[in-house]
N, C-alpha and C positions, 0 to 999 in steps of 0.2 A: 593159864591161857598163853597162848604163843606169842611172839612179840610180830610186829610188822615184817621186822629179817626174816623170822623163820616164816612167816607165811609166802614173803619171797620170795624164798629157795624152794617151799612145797612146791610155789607154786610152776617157778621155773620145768617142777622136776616133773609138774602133772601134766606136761605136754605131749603127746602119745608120740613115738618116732613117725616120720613122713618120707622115710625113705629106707632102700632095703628090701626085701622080701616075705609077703606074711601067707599065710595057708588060710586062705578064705573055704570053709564047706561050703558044695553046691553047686560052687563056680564048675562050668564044662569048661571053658578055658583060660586061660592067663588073660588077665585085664590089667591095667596100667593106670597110675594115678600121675599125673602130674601137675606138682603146684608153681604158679606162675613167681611173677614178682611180689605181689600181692597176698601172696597165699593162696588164691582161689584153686579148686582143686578141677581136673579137667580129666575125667574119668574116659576111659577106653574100653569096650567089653565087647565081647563076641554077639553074644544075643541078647535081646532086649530083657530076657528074667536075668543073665548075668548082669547087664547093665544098673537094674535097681535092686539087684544085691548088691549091686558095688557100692550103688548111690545109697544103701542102709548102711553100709560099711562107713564111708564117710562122713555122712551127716554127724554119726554117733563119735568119730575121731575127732569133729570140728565143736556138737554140741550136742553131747550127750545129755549132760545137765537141764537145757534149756529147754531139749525135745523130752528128759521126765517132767519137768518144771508144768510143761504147757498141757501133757497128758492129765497130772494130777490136778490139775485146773478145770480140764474137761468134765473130768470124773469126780468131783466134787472132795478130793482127798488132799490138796495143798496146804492144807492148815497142821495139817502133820508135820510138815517142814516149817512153814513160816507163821503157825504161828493162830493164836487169838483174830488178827488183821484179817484171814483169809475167809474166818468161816462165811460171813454172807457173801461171799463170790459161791464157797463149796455148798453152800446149802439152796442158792438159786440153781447149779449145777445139779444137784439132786432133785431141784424138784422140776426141773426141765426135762431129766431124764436123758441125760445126753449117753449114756453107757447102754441102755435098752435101742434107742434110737442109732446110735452106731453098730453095733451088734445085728439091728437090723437090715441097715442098708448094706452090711457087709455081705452077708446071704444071699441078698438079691442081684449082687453084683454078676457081670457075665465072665467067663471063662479065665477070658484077656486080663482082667481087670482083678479077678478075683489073684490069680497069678505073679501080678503085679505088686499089690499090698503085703502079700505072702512071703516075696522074694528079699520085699525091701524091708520084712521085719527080721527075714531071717540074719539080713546083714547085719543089722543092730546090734542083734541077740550074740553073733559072730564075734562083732565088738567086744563087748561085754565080755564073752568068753576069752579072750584074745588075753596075749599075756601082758598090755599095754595099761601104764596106770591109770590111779581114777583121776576123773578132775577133781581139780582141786575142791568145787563146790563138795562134794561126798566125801572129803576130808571132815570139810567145816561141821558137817551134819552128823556126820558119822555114820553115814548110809551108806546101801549099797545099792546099786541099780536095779530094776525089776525086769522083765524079760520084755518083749516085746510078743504083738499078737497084730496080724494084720488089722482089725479093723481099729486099732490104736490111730494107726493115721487117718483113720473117717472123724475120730474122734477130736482130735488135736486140730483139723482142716476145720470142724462144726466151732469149736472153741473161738481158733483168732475173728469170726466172724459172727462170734454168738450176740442175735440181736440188736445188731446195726440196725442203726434208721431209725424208724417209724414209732418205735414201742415206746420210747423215752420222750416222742415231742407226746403223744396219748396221754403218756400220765400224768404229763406235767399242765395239758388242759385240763384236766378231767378234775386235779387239784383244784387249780385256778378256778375253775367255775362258779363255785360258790362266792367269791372275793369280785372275780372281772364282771361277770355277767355275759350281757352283749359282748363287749370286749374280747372276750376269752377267744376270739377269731381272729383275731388280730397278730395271737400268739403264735406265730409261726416264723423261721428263718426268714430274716426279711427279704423281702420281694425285691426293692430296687421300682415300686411302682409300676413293674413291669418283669417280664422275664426274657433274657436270651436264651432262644432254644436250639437242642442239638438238632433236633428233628421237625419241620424244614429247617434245614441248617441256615444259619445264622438269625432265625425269625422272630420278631419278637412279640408277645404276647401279652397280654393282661392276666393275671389269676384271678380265678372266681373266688369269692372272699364269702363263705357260709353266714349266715344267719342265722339266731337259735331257733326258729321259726325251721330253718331247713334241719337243723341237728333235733326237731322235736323229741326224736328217741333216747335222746344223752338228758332228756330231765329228767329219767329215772336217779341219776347221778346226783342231783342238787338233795333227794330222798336220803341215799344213800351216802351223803357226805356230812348231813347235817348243816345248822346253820351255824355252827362256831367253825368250819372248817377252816384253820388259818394252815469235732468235732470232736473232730479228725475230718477231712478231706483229701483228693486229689486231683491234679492236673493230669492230663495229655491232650497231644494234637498230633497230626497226620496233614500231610503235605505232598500230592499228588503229584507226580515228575514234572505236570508241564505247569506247576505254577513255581519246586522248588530251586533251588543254587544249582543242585548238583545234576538236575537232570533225571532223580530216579526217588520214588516216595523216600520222605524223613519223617520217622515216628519216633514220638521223643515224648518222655512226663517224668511224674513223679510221685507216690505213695504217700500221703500224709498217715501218719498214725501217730499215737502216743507212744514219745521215745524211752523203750521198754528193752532190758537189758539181758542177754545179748539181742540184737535185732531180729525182728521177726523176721527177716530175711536173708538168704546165706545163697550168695555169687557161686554158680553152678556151671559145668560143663558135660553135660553126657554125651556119648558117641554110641552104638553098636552096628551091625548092619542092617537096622531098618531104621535109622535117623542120628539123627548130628543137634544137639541141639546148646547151645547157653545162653544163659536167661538168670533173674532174678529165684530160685525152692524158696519152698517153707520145711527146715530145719521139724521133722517126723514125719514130711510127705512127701510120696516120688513123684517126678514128674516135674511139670515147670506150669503152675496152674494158670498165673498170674501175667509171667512178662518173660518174655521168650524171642530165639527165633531159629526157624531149625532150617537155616539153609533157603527156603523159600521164601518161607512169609514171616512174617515178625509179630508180636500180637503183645499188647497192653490192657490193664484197666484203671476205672475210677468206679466206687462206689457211686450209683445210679440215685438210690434212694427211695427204689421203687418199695410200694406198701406191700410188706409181704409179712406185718403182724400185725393181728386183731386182737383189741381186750374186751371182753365180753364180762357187765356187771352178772353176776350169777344170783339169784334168791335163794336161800337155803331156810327149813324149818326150824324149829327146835329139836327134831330128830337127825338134824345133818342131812338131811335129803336137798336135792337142788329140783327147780320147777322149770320144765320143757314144758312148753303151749299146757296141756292139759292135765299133764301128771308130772307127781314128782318121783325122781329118780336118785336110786344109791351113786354116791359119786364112788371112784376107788381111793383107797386109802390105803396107805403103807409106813411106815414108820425109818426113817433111816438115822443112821448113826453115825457122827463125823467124828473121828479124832483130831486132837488139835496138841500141837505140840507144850508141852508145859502145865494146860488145863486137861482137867478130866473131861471126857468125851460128850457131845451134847445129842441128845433126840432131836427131832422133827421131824411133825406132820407133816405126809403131804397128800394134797387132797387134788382129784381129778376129775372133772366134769367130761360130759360130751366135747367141749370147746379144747378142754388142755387143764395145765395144772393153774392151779392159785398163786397167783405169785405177790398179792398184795392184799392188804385185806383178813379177816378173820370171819372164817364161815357160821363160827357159833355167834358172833352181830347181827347176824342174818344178809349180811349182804357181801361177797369179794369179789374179786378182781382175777378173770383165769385168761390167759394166756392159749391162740392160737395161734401159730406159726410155723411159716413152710418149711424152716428147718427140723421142723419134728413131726408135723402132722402124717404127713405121711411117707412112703417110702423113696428117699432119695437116690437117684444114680447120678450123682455128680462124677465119683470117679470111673464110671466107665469114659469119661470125656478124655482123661487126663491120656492117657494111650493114643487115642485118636488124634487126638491136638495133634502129638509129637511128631506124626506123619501125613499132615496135611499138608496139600500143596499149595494152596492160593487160598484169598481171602474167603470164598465163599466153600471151601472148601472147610477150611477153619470152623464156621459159623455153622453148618452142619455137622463136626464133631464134635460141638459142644452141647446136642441135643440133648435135653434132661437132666439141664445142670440149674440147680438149686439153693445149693448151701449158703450162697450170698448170692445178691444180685451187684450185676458191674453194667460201666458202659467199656465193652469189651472192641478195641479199635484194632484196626491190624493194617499191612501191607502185604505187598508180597513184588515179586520180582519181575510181574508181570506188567507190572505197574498200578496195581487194582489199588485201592484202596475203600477203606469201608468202618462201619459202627451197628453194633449190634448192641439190641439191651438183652442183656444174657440173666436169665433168672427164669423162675417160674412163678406166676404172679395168679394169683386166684379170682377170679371173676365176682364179685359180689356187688356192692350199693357203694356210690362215691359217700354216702357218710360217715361210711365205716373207719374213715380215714382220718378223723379230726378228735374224736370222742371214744371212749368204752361205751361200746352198743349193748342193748339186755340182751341178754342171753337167755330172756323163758320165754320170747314170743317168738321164736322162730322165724322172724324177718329177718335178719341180718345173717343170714349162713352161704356159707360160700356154693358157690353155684357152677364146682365144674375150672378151669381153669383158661386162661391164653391159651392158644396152640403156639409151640412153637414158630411155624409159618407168620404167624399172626404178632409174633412180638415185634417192637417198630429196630428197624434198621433203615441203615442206609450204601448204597455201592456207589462208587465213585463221586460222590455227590458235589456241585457248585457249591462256592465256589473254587474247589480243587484245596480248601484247609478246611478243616475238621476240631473246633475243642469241646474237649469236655472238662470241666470241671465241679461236677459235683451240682451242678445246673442243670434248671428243669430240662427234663429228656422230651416229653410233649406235652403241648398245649392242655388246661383243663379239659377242654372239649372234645380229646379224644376219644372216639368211641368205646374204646377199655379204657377202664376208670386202672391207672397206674401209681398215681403219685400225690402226696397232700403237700408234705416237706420239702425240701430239699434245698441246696446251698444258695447264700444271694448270687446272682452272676458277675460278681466284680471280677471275679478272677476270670472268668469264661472270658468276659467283655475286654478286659486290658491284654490278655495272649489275642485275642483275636483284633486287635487293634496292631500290636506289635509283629502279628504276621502281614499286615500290611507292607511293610518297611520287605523286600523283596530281600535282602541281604540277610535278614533273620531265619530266612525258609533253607534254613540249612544248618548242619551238624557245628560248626562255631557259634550259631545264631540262636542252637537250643541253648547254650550257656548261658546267652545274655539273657532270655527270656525264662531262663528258669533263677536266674538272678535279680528279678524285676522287683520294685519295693514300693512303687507307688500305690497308697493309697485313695481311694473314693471315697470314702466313710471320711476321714478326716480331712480332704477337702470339701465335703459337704456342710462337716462340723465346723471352718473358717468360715462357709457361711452365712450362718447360725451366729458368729462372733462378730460378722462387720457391724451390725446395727448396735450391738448391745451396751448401755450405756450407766451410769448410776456407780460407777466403780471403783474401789478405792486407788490411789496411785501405784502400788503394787499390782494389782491385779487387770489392770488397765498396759500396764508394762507387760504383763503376762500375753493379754491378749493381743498386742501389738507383734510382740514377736511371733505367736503363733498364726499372724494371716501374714508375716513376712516369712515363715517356713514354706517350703517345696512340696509338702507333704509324701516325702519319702520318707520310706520307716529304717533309714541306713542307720546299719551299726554306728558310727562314728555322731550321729546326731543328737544332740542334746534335744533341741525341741521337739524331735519323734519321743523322748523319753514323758517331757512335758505334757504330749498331746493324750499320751495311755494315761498318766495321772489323772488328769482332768474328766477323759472318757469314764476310769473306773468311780472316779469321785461324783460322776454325774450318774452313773447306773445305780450306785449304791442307793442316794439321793430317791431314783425313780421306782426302787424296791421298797423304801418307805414310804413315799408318798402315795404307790398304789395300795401299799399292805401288800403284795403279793411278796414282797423279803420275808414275814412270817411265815410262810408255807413249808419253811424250810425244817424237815424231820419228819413233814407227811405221812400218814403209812403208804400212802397210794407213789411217793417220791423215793421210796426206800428199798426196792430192789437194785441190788448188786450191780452196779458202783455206785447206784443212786442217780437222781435229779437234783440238781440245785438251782434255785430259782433263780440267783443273780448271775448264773451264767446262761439260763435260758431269756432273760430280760435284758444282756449285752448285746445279743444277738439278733433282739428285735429292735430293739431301741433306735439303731439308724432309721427307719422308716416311719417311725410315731415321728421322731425330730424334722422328717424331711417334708413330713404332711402338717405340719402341728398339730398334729391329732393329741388330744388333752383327754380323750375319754377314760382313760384308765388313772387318769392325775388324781380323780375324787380332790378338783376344785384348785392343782395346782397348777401354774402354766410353764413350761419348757424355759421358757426364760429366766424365771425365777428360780427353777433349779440348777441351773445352767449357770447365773452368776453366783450363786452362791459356790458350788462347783469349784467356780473359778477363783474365789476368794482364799478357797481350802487349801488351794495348790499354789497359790500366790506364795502365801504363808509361809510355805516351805516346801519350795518346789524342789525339783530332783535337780541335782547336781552330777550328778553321771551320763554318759552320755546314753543311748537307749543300746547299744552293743552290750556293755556291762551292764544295764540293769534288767535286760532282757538274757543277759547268759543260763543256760540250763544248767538245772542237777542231773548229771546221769547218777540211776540211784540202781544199780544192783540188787536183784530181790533179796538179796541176802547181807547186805551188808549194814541193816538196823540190828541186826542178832549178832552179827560177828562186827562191832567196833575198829575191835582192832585191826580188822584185815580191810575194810572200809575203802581205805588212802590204795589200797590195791586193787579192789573190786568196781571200784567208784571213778573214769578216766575222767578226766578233766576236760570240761569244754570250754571252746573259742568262743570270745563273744559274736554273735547273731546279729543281724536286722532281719527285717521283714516282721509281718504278724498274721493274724487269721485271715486280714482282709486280701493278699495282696499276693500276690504270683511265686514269691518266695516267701511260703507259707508257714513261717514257723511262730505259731500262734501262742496264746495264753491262755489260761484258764481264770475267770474274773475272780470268784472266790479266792483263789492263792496267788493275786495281784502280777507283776508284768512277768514274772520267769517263763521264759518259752517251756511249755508243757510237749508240745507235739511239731513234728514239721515232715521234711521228706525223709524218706527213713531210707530211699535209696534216690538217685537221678539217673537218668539214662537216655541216650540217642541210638536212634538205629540207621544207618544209612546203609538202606535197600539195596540188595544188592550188592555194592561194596561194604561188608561185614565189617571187614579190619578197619574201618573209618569208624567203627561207631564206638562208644564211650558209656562210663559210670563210674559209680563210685556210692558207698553207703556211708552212712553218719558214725560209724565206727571204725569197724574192719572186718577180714573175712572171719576170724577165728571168735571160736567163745571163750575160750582159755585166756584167764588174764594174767599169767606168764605165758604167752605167747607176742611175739614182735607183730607178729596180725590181729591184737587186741583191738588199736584204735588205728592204726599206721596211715587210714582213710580220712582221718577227719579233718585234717588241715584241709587237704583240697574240696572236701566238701563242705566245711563251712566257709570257702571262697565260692562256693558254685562250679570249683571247677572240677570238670571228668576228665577219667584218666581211660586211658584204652582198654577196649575190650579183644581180649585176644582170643582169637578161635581159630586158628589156621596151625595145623600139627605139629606141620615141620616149624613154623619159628617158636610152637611152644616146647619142643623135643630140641634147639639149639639153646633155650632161654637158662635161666640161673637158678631157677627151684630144683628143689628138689623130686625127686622122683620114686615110687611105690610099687612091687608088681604085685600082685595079690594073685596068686595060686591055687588051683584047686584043691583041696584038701585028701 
C-alpha cells in the first residue's frame, strides 16, 4: 500500500489543469471559465444548453467523485465502493425506488428542461472523456467513472433531500407508544410553549398537543407492536430597504446539514445570454436550485418541515396479500441485488402496497410499515423550475417559476431589486387528515388517503410583509389551525426568536450585521436550564461548586468557554438519565427505528427534553422527578467535569467517505478543523448529535449575504473550499474564515473577474 508521500504526489497530480484550452463536444461557441481567488469557477457560454454543458464540464473537473459518490447513493449501489457500512442506506434506496421514480420524472419533463439535464450530462460524460486525470478518489478504489444520463441529476437532487422531516419523528412515536402511552404526544421538537410564526409574521401561537383519544386510529399500532415493544436545520432572513442599513433589501442565512465530505455545495457562476446568475449548485445538478441571484432578484431557503410522508400500518395474510377496506390485494414484489464491496452480494425483498414500499416491519408477521411520499408517489417536475428561476425578474415572479416543485419542501425567501421582498412555502403538500401527521395510520380502512393536493395559489406565502424582516428558521410556518393541515414537527423557534430579536438592533439589518448575526451563540435551553439549577439543593461540595459556576455563566455556547463545555456535559448526562427513567433509551434497535440512517432515541429525547423541564412535566418519568435526575446529573459531571474549553471539545471530524478503507491516505483526505462554538440551539448552529456526545456533527455548510442590488457587496464562504480534490489548494483554503463567521466577497462583475489572479479556461467546440 502507498505511503502518505506518495498519496501526496497522486494526489497533487489528480488535479485536472484549470487553464489553457480544451475541445468541449456540443458547445456552438467558445465559453470561458474563470477561477477567482478562491477557485470558484465563473463560467461564460453563449447559450443557455452551452452554459450547462459547461456547468457539467465543471462540476465533474471540481467533483467528479462526489457527484458518482452521491449518484450511487441514490441508486442503492454505494456499498460497492464503501463497503459492508453502506448497504442499509443502498437497500432503503432500492426499496424507495429512487432510479424508477427518476427515470420517471425525467420523461415528463418539458422541452426546456429535458435540454437542460441532457446538456449538463453531456458535459460530464465530456469530462470523463477528456484527457484530464482521475481523482484521486478512483486511484484509491481502482475505479473508473460511469457515464452520465440526464436524469442522473433528478436522481442525485431526490437523494440530498431523501426523506427529510416528517418520516423519522412517525417512527420514532409509533416505537414509543407502547412504552409512553398518553405521553407519546408530547414527543415532538420542542415547542418553546409556544410557537414563533413565519406566517403572520412574527405571530405567536400555541400548538394543538393530540390526544390518543384524537390519534384513535394509531391503536392499531399498540396491536401491531406488541406488549414487549421496547437535525439538521437552517436560518435566513430578509430585510426590506426601508427598515435596512443600506437602503435596498439584505438576504442573508445559512444551510445546516451534516458536515459530509466534499460539501454538498460547490460556489457557482454561470452567465449566457438569457441570464447572469451565482449562487450556492449541487455538484450533479444544473442550475442554482437553492440560493441564487441572477441580476434581479436573489432567492434562499430553509427546510420548512412541512408533512409531506405518510406511514401507513399495512395487514397482510398468510398468503402475503395486504387488506384494502374490503379485499385483499397482491402487493408488488421484486427481488434486488446489492453488491457490496469485499462481501458477497446480498438479496432483498421488496414489497409494495397501494401506499408505497415496506420500509420497516416484516409482512410475513402479518403486519409492516409502508411508506408514502411525495418524493415518489407521483410524478414530479421540480426541474422544469430550475430554468425558469434563472430568468425571473422579481420576487413574485420567482415564486411562479417554481410552480410544481416537489422534491423537498423549503421556506423559499427572495428579494429583488425592486425592493420587493417575500416567503413562499415551496413544496407540494397533499391534503389529507391532521392525524396523519403524528402516527402510522392503517392502511386497510381507507380513511387516511390522500385527497387531491394544496394548489399552488393556495400554499401560504407572504410579499412585502410587516414588519419589513422576515426569519425563517426551521420554525412553525403556520398556526395549527390553518385550514390546510401542513405541519406536525418542526424546529423549536429559539433560533427564529434570537435572529429576530437581534434584527431589532438597526445596525444588524445590514451586510456587516449578517456576520454578527450568523455568529450569535447564545443559548435559551441553557439559560432555561440555570433555572432549573437556582433552587436545587442537597449537593455535595463539588457539585454545588459546579452549579454555582454554571448560573455565574452567560450562557453563550463560545468556543473559548469552559462552562459552555460544562453545560453539554450535564445536558447529555441528564438526557441519558431521562432515557432510563422513561425506558424509552431501550427502544433503541426497533425494527420500526431501523431505516437508513435510523432513529435513536436519545437524540429524539434531547430535543424534547427542554420542554418536559420547562413545564415539569414528570409524566414520561414513571415516578421520577426532574430534579432528582437533574442532581444526580450533576453529581456525574462534578465528578469529572470537562477540562477543555467547549471549542476543543466541540471541534469536528471531517471524515472523508473514504478514508476508513484507505488509512493511509486518511491524514490527506481528512482536513482538519478549527475549534467551534455554538450548538443545535443557537444561531450559529453547529450542533451535536447526543448519542456520539459533544463533537459538532452538522452546522452551516455554507453562510452568505446578498445585498440587493449592489451585488459586489455581498459575501460567503463554505466550511471547506471550492474544490473536491484534496491535492488541490481549494481543498479547505475557506475554513479559517468560516469558522470565524467571517464572509469573504462574492464576486460577479467580469471585468474585475477577467483583471483578477485565477486562472483562466476556454472550452471549444469540438
Amino acid at each position: 500500500m502507498a505511503t502518505l508521500p506518495e498519496w501526496e504526489e497522486a494526489a497533487r497530480r489528480a488535479v485536472p489543469p484549470l487553464d489553457g484550452e480544451v475541445a468541449l463536444p456540443g458547445l456552438s461557441a467558445p465559453a470561458t471559465v474563470i477561477r477567482d481567488g478562491l477557485g470558484i469557477p465563473h463560467i461564460r457560454a453563449r447559450t443557455p444548453r452551452d452554459a450547462f454543458l459547461a456547468q457539467g464540464f465543471v462540476h465533474a473537473q471540481d467533483r467528479l467523485f462526489q457527484m458518482e459518490l452521491n449518484r450511487r447513493r441514490a441508486l442503492g449501489r454505494s456499498a460497492e465502493w464503501l463497503g459492508p457500512s453502506a448497504f442499509a442506506a443502498d437497500a432503503l434506496a432500492r426499496r424507495l425506488g429512487v432510479e424508477a421514480a427518476s427515470r420517471r420524472d425525467a420523461a415528463a419533463l418539458s422541452a426546456e428542461a429535458r435540454e437542460m439535464i441532457e446538456a449538463y450530462a453531456a458535459g460530464v460524460n465530456a469530462f470523463i472523456a477528456s484527457a484530464a486525470p482521475r481523482p484521486l478518489e478512483y486511484q484509491l478504489l481502482g475505479a473508473e467513472p460511469e457515464p452520465w444520463e440526464g436524469w442522473h441529476c433528478i436522481a442525485v437532487m431526490r437523494r440530498l433531500g431523501l426523506l427529510m422531516g416528517s418520516v423519522w419523528f412517525k417512527l420514532w412515536r409509533a416505537a414509543a407508544l407502547p412504552i409512553a402511552g398518553e405521553g407519546t404526544t408530547l414527543l415532538r421538537y420542542d415547542d418553546g410553549g409556544g410557537d414563533l410564526l413565519i406566517a403572520p409574521a412574527g405571530a405567536e401561537a400555541a400548538r394543538w398537543r393530540a390526544t390518543l383519544a384524537d390519534l384513535a386510529p394509531a391503536a392499531a399500532l399498540m396491536e401491531a407492536a406488541g406488549a414487549d415493544a421496547t437535525g439538521g436545520g437552517s436560518n435566513n432572513w430578509v430585510v426590506a430597504p426601508a427598515r435596512s442599513a443600506t437602503g435596498r433589501p439584505v438576504l442573508a442565512g445559512d444551510p445546516h446539514r451534516v458536515f459530509e465530505l466534499p460539501n454538498m455545495y460547490a460556489q457557482g457562476h454561470l452567465a449566457c445570454d438569457a441570464f447572469d446568475v451565482i449562487g450556492l449548485t449541487v455538484p450533479g445538478v444544473p442550475g442554482f436550485p437553492h440560493f441564487a441571484q441572477n441580476g434581479r432578484v436573489a432567492w434562499c431557503v430553509t427546510h420548512t418541515f412541512a408533512d409531506i410522508h405518510d406511514l401507513y400500518v399495512e395487514r397482510f395474510d398468510a398468503q402475503g396479500r395486504v387488506r384494502f377496506r374490503d379485499a385483499w390485494e397482491e402487493p408488488a414484489r421484486r427481488t434486488e441485488t446489492i453488491a457490496i464491496r469485499g462481501q458477497a452480494a446480498r438479496e432483498i425483498e421488496v414489497v409494495e402496497t397501494r401506499h408505497g414500499p415496506v420500509i420497516a416491519g416484516d409482512p410475513a408477521s402479518g403486519s409492516a410499515l409502508a411508506l408514502k411520499s411525495v418524493q415518489f408517489a407521483e410524478t414530479d417536475l421540480s426541474f422544469d423550475c430550475l430554468p425558469r428561476m434563472l430568468r425571473a425578474a422579481g420576487v413574485e415572479a420567482l415564486y411562479e417559476a417554481t410552480r410544481g416543485w416537489g422534491l423537498i419542501d423549503h421556506n423559499l425567501l427572495a428579494a429583488d431589486v425592486e425592493g420587493r421582498t417575500g416567503w413562499l412555502l415551496r413544496a407540494r403538500v397533499p391534503r389529507r387528515g391532521r392525524e396523519n401527521g403524528w402516527l402510522p395510520v392503517p392502511g386497510w380502512t381507507g380513511e387516511h388517503e390522500w385527497r387531491g393536493w394544496i394548489a399552488h395559489e393556495e400554499m401560504p406565502r407572504l410579499i412585502d410583509p410587516a414588519p419589513g424582516f422576515l426569519v425563517t428558521a426551521n420554525n412553525r410556518p403556520v398556526p395549527d389551525d390553518h385550514p390546510d393541515y401542513v405541519c406536525t414537527d418542526c424546529h423549536p423557534p429559539y433560533r427564529a426568536r434570537r435572529i429576530e430579536a437581534l434584527l431589532g438592533d438597526a445596525r444588524l439589518r445590514s451586510v456587516d450585521g449578517a456576520a454578527a448575526i450568523h455568529a450569535d451563540t447564545l443559548s435559551q435551553p441553557a439559560r432555561e436550564l440555570q433555572g432549573r439549577l437556582f433552587d436545587l439543593d442537597g449537593l455535595s461540595p463539588a457539585a454545588e461548586a459546579l452549579r454555582r459556576e454554571l448560573l455565574a455563566w452567560d450562557a453563550r455556547m463560545e468556543a473559548r468557554s469552559l462552562s459552555a463545555a460544562r453545560y453539554v456535559a450535564l445536558r447529555l448526562a441528564l438526557v441519558r438519565r431521562f432515557a432510563s427513567a422513561s425506558g424509552l433509551g431501550a427502544l433503541a434497535g426497533h425494527d420500526w427505528l431501523s431505516p437508513a440512517p435510523g432513529v435513536a432515541p436519545l437524540t429524539q429525547l434531547w430535543w424534547a427534553m427542554p420542554n418536559l423541564l420547562r413545564a415539569d412535566d414528570k409524566a414520561l418519568l414513571r415516578g421520577s422527578a426532574w430534579d432528582e435526575l437533574l442532581r444526580d446529573a450533576l453529581e456525574e459531571v462534578a465528578a469529572t467535569p470537562p477540562m477543555t474549553d467547549w471549542g476543543e471539545t466541540h471541534r469536528p471530524r471531517f471524515a472523508h467517505p473514504l478514508s476508513g478503507l484507505f488509512p493511509n491516505a486518511a491524514p490527506l483526505l481528512d482536513p482538519p478543523a478549527l475549534a467551534l462554538g455554538g450548538d443545535g440551539d443557537t444561531v450559529q448552529a453547529n450542533g451535536l448529535v447526543a448519542p456520539f456526545g459533544p463533537r459538532a456533527a452538522y452546522g452551516a455548510l455554507a453562510r452568505y449575504v446578498f445585498d440587493v442590488g449592489a451585488w459586489e457587496n455581498s459575501r460567503w464562504s463554505v466550511f471547506l473550499g471550492a474544490s473536491g480534490h484534496p491535492g488541490s489548494p481549494h481543498y479547505r483554503d475557506q475554513h479559517e474564515a468560516w469558522a470565524a463567521c467571517r464572509m469573504l466577497p462574492m464576486v460577479s462583475d467580469w471585468s474585475a473577474l477577467e483583471a483578477g489572479p485565477g486562472p483562466s479556461q476556454v472550452l471549444r467546440p469540438a
